[in-house]
C-alpha positions in Angstrom: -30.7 79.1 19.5 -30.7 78.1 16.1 -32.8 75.1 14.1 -29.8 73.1 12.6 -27.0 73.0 11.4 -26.6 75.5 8.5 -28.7 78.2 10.6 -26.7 77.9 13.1 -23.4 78.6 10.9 -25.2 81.5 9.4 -25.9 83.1 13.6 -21.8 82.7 13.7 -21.1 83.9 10.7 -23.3 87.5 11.1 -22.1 87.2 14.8 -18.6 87.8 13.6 -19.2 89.4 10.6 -21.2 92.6 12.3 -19.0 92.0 15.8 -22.7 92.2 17.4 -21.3 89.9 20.1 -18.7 90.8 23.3 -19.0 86.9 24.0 -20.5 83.8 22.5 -21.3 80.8 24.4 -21.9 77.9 21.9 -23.8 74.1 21.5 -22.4 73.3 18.1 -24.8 71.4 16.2 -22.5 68.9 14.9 -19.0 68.6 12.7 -20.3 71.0 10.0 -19.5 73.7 11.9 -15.8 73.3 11.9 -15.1 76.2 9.4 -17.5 78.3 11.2 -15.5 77.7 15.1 -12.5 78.2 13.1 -13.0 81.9 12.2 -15.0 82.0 15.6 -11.7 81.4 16.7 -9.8 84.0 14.4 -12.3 86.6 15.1 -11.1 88.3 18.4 -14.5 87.1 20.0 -14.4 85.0 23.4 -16.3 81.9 23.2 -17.1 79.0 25.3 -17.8 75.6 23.5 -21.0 73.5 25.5 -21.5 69.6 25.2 -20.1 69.3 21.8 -16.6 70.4 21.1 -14.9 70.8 18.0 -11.4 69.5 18.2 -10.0 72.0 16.0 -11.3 75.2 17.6 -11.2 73.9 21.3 -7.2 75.4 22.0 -8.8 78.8 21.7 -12.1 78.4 23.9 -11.9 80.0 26.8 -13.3 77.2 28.1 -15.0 73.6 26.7 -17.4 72.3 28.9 -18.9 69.0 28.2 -20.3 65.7 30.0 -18.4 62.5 30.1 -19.3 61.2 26.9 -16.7 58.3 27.2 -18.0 57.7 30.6 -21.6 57.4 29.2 -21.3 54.7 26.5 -19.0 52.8 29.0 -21.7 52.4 31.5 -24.1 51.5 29.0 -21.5 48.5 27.9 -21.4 47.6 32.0 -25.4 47.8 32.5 -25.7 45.7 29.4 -23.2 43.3 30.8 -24.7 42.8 34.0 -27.9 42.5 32.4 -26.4 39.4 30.7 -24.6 40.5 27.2 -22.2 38.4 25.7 -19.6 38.6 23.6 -20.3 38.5 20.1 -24.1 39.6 20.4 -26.6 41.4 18.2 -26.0 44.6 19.2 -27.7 47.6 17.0 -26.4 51.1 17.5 -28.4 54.6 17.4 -25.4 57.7 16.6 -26.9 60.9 17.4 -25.0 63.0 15.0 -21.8 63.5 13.2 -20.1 65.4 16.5 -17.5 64.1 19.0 -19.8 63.3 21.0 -21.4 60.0 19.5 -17.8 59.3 18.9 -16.9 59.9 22.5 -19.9 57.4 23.7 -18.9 54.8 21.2 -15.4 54.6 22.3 -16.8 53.7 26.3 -19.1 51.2 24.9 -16.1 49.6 22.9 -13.6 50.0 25.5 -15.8 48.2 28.0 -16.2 45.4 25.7 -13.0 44.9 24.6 -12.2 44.4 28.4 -15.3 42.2 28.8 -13.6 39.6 25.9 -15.0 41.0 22.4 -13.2 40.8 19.8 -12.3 43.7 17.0 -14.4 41.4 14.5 -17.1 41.2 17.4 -16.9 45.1 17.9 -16.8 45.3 13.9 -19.7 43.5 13.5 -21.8 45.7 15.8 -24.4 47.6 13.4 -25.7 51.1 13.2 -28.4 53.2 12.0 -27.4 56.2 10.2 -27.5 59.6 12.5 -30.6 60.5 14.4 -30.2 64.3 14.5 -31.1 63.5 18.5 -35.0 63.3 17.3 -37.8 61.2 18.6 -38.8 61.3 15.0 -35.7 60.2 12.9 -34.9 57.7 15.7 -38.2 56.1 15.5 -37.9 56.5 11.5 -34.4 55.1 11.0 -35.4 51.9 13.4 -38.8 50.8 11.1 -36.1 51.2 8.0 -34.1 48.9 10.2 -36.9 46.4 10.8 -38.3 47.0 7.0 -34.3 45.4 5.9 -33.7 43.3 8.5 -34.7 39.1 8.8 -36.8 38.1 11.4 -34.0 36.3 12.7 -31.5 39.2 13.1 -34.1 41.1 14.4 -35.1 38.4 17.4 -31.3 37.9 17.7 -31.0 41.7 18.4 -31.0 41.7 22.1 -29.2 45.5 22.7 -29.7 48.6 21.4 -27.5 51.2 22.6 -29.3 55.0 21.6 -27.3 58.0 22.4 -29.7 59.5 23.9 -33.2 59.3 25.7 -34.9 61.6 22.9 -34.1 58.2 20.5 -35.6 55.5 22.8 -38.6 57.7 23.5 -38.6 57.3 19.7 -38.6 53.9 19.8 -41.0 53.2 22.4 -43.5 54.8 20.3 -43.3 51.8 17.7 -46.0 49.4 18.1 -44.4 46.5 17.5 -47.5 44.1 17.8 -49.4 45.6 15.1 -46.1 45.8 12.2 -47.2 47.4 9.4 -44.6 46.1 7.1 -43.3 43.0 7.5 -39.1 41.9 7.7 -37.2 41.5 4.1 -37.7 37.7 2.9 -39.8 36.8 5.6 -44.1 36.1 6.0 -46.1 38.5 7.6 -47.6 37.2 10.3 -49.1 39.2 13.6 -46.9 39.5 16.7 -48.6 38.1 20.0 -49.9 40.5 22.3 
């Protein structure tokens, strides 16, 4: 296990470095480990890549194993359909991190919609928050910077919010959004009804 990113380069790196491993099975963090999977993948050492998979370094896995990412964000574009989305709606994005697999999700939730009549500009126009890290914390963080920036209009408009994860709603449900303690750029504050 390892607590981000760069400590989990540095586990690889000593993994390969003292060949103190016969095997490694791997959740890479996110994209930064690229170099890292790559002398993984030099190294002589079996590995299998979990969830996330590095592009680059997955030819030499013994095996990739992963969810349907794609699958994922595509049924989130369906529910939100059948809930009553339209084309062209608010619709505010919440990446988990800078891996494949935020990009995997993304595509389903564009693919659906491009079937369902959006447009590229519609797509384009889609916002997102910058990457949660898959936190509770960050998630609930980076969406109070995006109420703190954003109009009371855009925000009622905002209708969907598609989070990569159930770590990043929890997040968000722990806003209390009746009680605001800052209110929306260019706009009065003024209480929410309970």
């Amino acid at each position: 296990t390892s607590s981000d990113a760069a400590n989990q380069i540095q586990q690889v790196e000593d993994l390969i470095e003292n060949k103190t491993a016969d095997y490694v099975v791997i959740l890479p963090q996110d994209n930064t480990l690229e170099n890292t999977m790559a002398k993984l993948a030099t190294s002589g050492i079996p590995y299998v890549m979990f969830d996330r998979i590095i592009d680059s370094a997955a030819s030499t896995a013994v095996a990739c194993v992963k969810g349907d990412n794609n699958g994922i964000g595509a049924e989130t574009a369906k529910r939100f359909i059948a809930d009553g989305m339209k084309a062209g709606d608010k619709v505010l994005i919440m990446p988990g991190d800078n891996s494949s697999v935020p990009t995997m999700r993304n595509d389903g939730f564009f693919s659906v919609l491009k079937e369902n009549g959006w447009t590229e500009e519609q797509i384009a126009a889609i916002q997102s928050t910058d990457y949660t890290g898959w936190s509770r914390s960050k998630g609930k963080e980076l969406f109070i910077n995006w109420l703190d920036a954003s109009t009371v209009e855009d925000i009622t408009a905002t209708k969907w919010i598609f989070t990569h994860d159930d770590e990043i709603a929890m997040g968000l449900s722990l806003i209390h959004i009746s009680e605001p303690t800052r209110a929306p750029r260019s706009t009065p504050r003024r209480r929410m009804p309970s």
